[in-house]
Structure formats: structure tokens, C-alpha cells
MIVO-175005 format. One record per residue (C-alpha): residue number from 1; residue in three letters; chain; x, z, y. Coordinates in steps of 0.5 Angstrom, whole numbers, plus 500, padded with zeros to 3 digits. Last residue first. Example, Ala and Ser with C-alpha at 12.3 -4.5 7.8 and 13.67 -1.06 7.14 Angstrom:
BEGIN
[2, SER, A, [527, 514, 498]],
[1, ALA, A, [525, 516, 491]],
//
This chain:
BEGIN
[266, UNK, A, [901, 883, 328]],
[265, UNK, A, [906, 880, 331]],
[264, UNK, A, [907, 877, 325]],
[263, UNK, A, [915, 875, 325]],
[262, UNK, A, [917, 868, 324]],
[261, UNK, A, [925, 866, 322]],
[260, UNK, A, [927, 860, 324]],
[259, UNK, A, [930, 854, 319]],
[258, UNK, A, [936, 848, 321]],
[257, UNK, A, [935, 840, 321]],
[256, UNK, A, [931, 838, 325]],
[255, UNK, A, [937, 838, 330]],
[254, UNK, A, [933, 841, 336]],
[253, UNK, A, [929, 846, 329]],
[252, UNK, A, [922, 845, 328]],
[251, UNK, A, [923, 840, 324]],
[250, UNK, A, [926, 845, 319]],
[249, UNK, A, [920, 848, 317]],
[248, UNK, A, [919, 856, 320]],
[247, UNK, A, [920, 861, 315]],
[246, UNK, A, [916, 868, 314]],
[245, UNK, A, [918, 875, 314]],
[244, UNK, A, [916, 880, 312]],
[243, UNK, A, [922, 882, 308]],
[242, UNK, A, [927, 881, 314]],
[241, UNK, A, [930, 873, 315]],
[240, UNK, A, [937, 873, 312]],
[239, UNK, A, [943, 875, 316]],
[238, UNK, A, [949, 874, 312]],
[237, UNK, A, [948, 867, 310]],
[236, UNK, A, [944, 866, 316]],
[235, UNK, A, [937, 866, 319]],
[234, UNK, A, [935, 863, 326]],
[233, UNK, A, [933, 868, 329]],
[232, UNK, A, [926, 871, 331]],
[231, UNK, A, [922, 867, 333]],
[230, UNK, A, [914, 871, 335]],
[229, UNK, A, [909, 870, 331]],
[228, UNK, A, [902, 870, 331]],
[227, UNK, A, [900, 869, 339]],
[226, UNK, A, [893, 867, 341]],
[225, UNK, A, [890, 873, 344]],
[224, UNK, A, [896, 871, 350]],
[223, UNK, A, [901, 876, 352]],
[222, UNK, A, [907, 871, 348]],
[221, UNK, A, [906, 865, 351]],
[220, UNK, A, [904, 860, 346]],
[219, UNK, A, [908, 855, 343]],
[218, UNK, A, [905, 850, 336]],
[217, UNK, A, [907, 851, 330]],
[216, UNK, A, [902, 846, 325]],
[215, UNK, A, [905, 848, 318]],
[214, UNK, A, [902, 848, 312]],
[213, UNK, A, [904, 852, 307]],
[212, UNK, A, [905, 857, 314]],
[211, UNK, A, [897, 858, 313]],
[210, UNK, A, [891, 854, 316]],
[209, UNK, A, [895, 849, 321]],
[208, UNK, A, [894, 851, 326]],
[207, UNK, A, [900, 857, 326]],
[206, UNK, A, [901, 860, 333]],
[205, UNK, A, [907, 861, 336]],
[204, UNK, A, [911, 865, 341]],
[203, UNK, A, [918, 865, 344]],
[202, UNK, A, [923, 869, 343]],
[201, UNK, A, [929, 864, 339]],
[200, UNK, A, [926, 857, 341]],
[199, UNK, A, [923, 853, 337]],
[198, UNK, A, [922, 845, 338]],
[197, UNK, A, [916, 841, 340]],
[196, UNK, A, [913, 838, 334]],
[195, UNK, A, [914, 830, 333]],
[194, UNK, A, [907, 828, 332]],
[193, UNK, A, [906, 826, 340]],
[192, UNK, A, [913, 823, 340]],
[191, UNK, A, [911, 818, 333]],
[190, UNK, A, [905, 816, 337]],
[189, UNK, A, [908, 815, 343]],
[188, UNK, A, [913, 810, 340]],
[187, UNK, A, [908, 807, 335]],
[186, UNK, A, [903, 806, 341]],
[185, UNK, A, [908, 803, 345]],
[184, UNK, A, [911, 798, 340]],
[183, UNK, A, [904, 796, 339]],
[182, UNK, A, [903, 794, 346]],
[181, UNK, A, [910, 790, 346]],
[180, UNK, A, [907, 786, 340]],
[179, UNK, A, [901, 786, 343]],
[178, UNK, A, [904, 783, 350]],
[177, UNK, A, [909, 778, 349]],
[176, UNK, A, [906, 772, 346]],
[175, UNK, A, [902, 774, 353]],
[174, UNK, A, [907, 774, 358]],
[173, UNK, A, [911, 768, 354]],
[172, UNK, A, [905, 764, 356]],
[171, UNK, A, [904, 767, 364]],
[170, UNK, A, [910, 764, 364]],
[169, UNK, A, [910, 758, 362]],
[168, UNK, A, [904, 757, 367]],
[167, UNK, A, [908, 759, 372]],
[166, UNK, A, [913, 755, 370]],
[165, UNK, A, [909, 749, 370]],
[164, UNK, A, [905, 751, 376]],
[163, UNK, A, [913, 751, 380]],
[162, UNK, A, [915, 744, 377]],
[161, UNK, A, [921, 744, 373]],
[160, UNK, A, [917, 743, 367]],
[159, UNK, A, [913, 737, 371]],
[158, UNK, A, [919, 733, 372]],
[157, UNK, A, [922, 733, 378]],
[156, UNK, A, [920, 727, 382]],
[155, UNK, A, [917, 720, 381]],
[154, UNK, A, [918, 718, 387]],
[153, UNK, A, [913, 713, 389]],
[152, UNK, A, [915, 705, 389]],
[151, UNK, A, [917, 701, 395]],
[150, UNK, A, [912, 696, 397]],
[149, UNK, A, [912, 688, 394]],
[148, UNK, A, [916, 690, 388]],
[147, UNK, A, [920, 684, 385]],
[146, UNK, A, [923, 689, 379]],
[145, UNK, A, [920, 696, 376]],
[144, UNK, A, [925, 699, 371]],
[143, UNK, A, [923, 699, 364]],
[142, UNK, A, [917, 701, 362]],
[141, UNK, A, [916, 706, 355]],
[140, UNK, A, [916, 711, 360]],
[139, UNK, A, [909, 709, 362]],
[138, UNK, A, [906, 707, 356]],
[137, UNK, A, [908, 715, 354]],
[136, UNK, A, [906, 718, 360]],
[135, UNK, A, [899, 714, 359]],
[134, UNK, A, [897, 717, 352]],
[133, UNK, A, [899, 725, 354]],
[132, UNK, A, [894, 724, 360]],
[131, UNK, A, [889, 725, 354]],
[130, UNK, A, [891, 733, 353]],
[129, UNK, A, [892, 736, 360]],
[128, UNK, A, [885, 734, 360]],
[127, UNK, A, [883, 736, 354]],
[126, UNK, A, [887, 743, 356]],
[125, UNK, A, [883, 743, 363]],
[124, UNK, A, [875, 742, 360]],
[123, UNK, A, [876, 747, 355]],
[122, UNK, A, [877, 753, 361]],
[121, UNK, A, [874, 749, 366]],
[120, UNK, A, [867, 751, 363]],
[119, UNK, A, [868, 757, 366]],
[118, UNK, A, [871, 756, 372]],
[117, UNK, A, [877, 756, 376]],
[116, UNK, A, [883, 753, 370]],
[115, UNK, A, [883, 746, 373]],
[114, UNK, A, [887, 748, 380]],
[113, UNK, A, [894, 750, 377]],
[112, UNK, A, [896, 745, 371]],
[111, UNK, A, [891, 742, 373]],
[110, UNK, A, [895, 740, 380]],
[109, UNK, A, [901, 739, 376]],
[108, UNK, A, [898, 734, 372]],
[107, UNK, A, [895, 730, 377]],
[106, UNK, A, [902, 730, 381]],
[105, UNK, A, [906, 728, 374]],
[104, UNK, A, [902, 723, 371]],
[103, UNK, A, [901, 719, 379]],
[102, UNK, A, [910, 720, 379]],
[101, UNK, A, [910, 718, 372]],
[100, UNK, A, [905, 712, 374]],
[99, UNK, A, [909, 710, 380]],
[98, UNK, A, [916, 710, 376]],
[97, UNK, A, [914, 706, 371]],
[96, UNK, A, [910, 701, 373]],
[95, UNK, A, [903, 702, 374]],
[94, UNK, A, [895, 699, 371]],
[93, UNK, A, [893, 702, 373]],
[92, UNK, A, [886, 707, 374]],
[91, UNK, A, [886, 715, 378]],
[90, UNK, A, [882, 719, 375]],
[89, UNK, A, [880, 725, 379]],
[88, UNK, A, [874, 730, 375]],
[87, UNK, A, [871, 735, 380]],
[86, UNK, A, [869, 742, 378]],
[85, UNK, A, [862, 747, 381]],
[84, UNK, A, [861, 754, 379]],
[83, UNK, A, [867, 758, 379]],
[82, UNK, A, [871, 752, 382]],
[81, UNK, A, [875, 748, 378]],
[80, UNK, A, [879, 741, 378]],
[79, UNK, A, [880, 736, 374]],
[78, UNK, A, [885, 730, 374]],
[77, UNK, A, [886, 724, 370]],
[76, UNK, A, [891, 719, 369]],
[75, UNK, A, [888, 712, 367]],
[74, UNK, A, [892, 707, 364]],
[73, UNK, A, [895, 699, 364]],
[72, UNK, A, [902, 698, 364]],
[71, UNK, A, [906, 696, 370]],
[70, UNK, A, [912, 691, 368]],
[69, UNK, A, [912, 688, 374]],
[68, UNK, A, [913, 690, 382]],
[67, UNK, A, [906, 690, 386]],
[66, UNK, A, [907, 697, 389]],
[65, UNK, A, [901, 701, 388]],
[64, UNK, A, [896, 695, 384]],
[63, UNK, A, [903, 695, 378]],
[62, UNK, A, [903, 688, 376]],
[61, UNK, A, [901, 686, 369]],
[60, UNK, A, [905, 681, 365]],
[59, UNK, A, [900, 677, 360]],
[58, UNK, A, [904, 676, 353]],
[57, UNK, A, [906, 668, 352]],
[56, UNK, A, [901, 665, 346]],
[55, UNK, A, [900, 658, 352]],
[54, UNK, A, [897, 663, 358]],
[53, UNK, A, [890, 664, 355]],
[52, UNK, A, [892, 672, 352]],
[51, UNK, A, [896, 676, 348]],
[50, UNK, A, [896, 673, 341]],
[49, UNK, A, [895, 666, 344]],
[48, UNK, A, [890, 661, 348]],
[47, UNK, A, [890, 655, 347]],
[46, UNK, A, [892, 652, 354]],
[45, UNK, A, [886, 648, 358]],
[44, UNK, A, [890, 642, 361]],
[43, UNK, A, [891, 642, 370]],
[42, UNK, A, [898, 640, 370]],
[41, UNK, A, [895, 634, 365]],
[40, UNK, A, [894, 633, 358]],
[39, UNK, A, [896, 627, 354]],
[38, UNK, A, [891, 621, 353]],
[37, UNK, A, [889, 620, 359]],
[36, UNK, A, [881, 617, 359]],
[35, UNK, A, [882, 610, 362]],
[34, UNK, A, [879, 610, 370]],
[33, UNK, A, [884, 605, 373]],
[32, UNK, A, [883, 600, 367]],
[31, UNK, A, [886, 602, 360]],
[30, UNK, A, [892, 597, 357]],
[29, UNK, A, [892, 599, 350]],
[28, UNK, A, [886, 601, 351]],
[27, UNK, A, [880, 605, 354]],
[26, UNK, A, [873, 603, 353]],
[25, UNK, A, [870, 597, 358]],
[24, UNK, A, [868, 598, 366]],
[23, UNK, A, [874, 597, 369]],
[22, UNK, A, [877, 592, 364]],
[21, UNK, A, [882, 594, 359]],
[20, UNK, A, [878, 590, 353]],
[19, UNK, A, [873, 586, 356]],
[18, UNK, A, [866, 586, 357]],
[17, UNK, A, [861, 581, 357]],
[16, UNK, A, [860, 577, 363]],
[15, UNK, A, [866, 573, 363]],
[14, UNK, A, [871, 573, 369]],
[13, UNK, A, [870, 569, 375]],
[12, UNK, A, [874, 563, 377]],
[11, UNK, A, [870, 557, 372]],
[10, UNK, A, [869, 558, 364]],
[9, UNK, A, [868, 563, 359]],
[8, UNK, A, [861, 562, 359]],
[7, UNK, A, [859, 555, 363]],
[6, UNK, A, [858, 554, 370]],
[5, UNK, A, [852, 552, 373]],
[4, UNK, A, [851, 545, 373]],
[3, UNK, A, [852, 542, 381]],
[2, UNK, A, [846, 538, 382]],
[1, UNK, A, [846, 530, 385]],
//
């Protein structure tokens, strides 16, 4: 006699539908090996923060010379020129403080007296100088590198201290100084040139400016064609200048304060 096939529910195998927590039934309360967790695991996806993907917390740069943090992204440019041809360096972060103070000072240096030989170099080399003044500040806004791989550059002297820096410095003074001292000079030796040679007693001049109300007395020697008057004395009370006579301005005088007799000498 036949043995019935079993009925649904019944016998040792379990019903053909699928039950709750099975291995192939949605999850539950007691979800088979292959249940979606319900709590994210080591590898979960972070919500991305203000400054980056790691859980809100800011991306800490290493430093690509050393590998020691903070380092601080940037770019230190440098030029150089040559009459004709130039070349424009550029050295990329990110850098701790104390290598990127030590790439700004060197860069900055080597502009400083490398980056002026050229036409176009003449504006290209202050904008250089110029946009290295960003990264200098993010660097020393650092704090000191901590678990470095290599050892940090030596950043130096600073760049004021630095020979191109104070030759630079320099030549600056030099020519704020220079017109001012050109002017200076052209007074003096006007004033020099204008001041008339003073008279001496037996000596000869001749008289350029046109009449002795307008005196322009210049020496001659006394045997030249050219000679007017001769100096006479230095008149005094008791001692007057003769009746034809003329009186020389005091300017002529050593002190520019006493007065010459003029004789004609003709």
C-alpha cells in the first residue's frame, strides 16, 4: 500500500514558504546568517564634515619633504632671468613649517638677485616676490613638525639677513638717496659758481655787467686789452675813494662786508 506524500506543515522538513528568519526570508527579529546589520560596521561610509569625509574632523596634510604634520598646502615660486630667456620654479606642498620657510627663503633669495636680468623679468620678479608672501604666512602660522619620517630643512637666516636681501636693501637706500643728494649738489655748486671771486688790493677787473649799477666784476690781468679798473684801497673814514672813483659792492670783499675803491684805467 502507498505511502501518502506528506502534508504541508507536517513531516521532518520545513514548509515550502518562507519563514521569518530563514535563510532566504527577509530579515527579523532573529535574521538568518545572510540579515542586513542594522548598524554600520568598520568599513561604513562617513558623512562627510566641514573639511572633509573623515567623520566632520579636518584633513591633517603631511609634509611631502619630511612626512612630519601639520604641513600646510602651497606653492613657492621662483624666476629667473636671462637677458633674453627666463625660467619660472615652482616648488608645490604641502610643507611643514619649518621646510616650507626654508623653500620660501631659498626661492626668495635666489629672485631676489637672479630674477632682475631681463626685460620682462623687470615685472615679472616683484609679482613673484609678491604671491610667495601667501604661502610664508601659512607656513608660520604652523606649529613645529612632530613624527617626521626624514629629518626637516634648516630654515636659516631669515631673508633680510641674507646677502641678496641686503644688497637689494642697498641699492634701495642708494637711490632714495641719490636725487636729493644731486640736488643738494647742483645748489652748492651753483651758489659757488654765482659767488664772485673777492678783490684784492692791485688787482684789475673789468666790469660785465654793463655799468658799475650793475656789477659783474670779474679779475684780469692788468696788461690785458680787457682791463677797466684797477683796486685801489679799501676806502676809510679818513681815507675816501678819489673823485673819480668808483665803489665796488661789498660782496666783492673776503668778509662780504666792506667796500673797494675802482679807479679807471682809462
Amino acid at each position: 500500500m502507498a505511502t501518502p506524500p506528506p502534508q504541508h506543515g507536517a513531516g521532518p522538513y520545513p514548509p515550502y514558504g518562507p519563514q521569518q528568519g530563514s535563510p532566504f526570508g527577509p530579515p527579523g527579529p532573529a535574521g538568518g546568517p545572510y540579515a542586513v546589520p542594522q548598524q554600520p560596521g568598520p568599513y561604513a561610509v562617513a558623512r562627510p564634515g566641514p573639511y572633509g569625509p573623515h567623520h566632520g574632523q579636518p584633513v591633517v596634510h603631511d609634509c611631502r619633504i619630511c612626512g612630519s604634520v601639520p604641513a600646510a598646502p602651497g606653492t613657492v615660486r621662483g624666476h629667473q632671468g636671462m637677458v633674453v630667456l627666463m625660467r619660472f620654479l615652482r616648488t608645490e606642498g604641502p610643507l611643514c613649517r619649518d621646510c616650507g620657510l626654508a623653500t620660501y627663503r631659498r626661492m626668495q633669495s635666489d629672485t631676489l638677485w637672479q630674477g632682475w636680468w631681463g626685460p620682462l623679468s623687470l615685472f615679472i620678479t616683484p609679482v613673484t616676490l609678491l604671491m610667495n608672501l601667501g604661502p610664508r604666512a601659512a607656513y608660520y602660522r604652523l606649529a613645529p613638525p612632530a613624527g617626521a619620517i626624514l629629518r626637516p630643512l634648516d630654515p636659516g637666516r631669515p631673508l633680510w639677513r641674507r646677502p641678496p636681501a641686503l644688497l637689494l636693501i642697498a641699492a634701495a637706500v642708494l637711490i632714495s638717496f641719490a636725487f636729493p643728494t644731486l640736488v643738494l649738489l647742483g645748489i652748492l655748486a651753483g651758489e659757488g659758481d654765482d659767488k664772485p671771486a673777492p678783490l684784492i688790493v692791485g688787482s684789475c677787473v673789468r666790469n660785465e655787467g654793463g655799468d658799475l649799477s650793475k656789477q659783474k666784476l670779474l679779475v684780469t690781468d692788468c696788461g690785458s686789452p680787457n682791463a677797466q679798473y684797477r683796486v685801489s684801497k679799501q676806502p676809510t673814514d679818513q681815507d675816501w675813494c678819489g673823485p673819480r672813483d668808483f665803489l665796488a659792492m661789498p660782496e666783492y670783499s673776503a668778509d662780504g662786508t666792506k667796500l673797494h675803491c675802482l679807479t679807471p684805467l682809462r
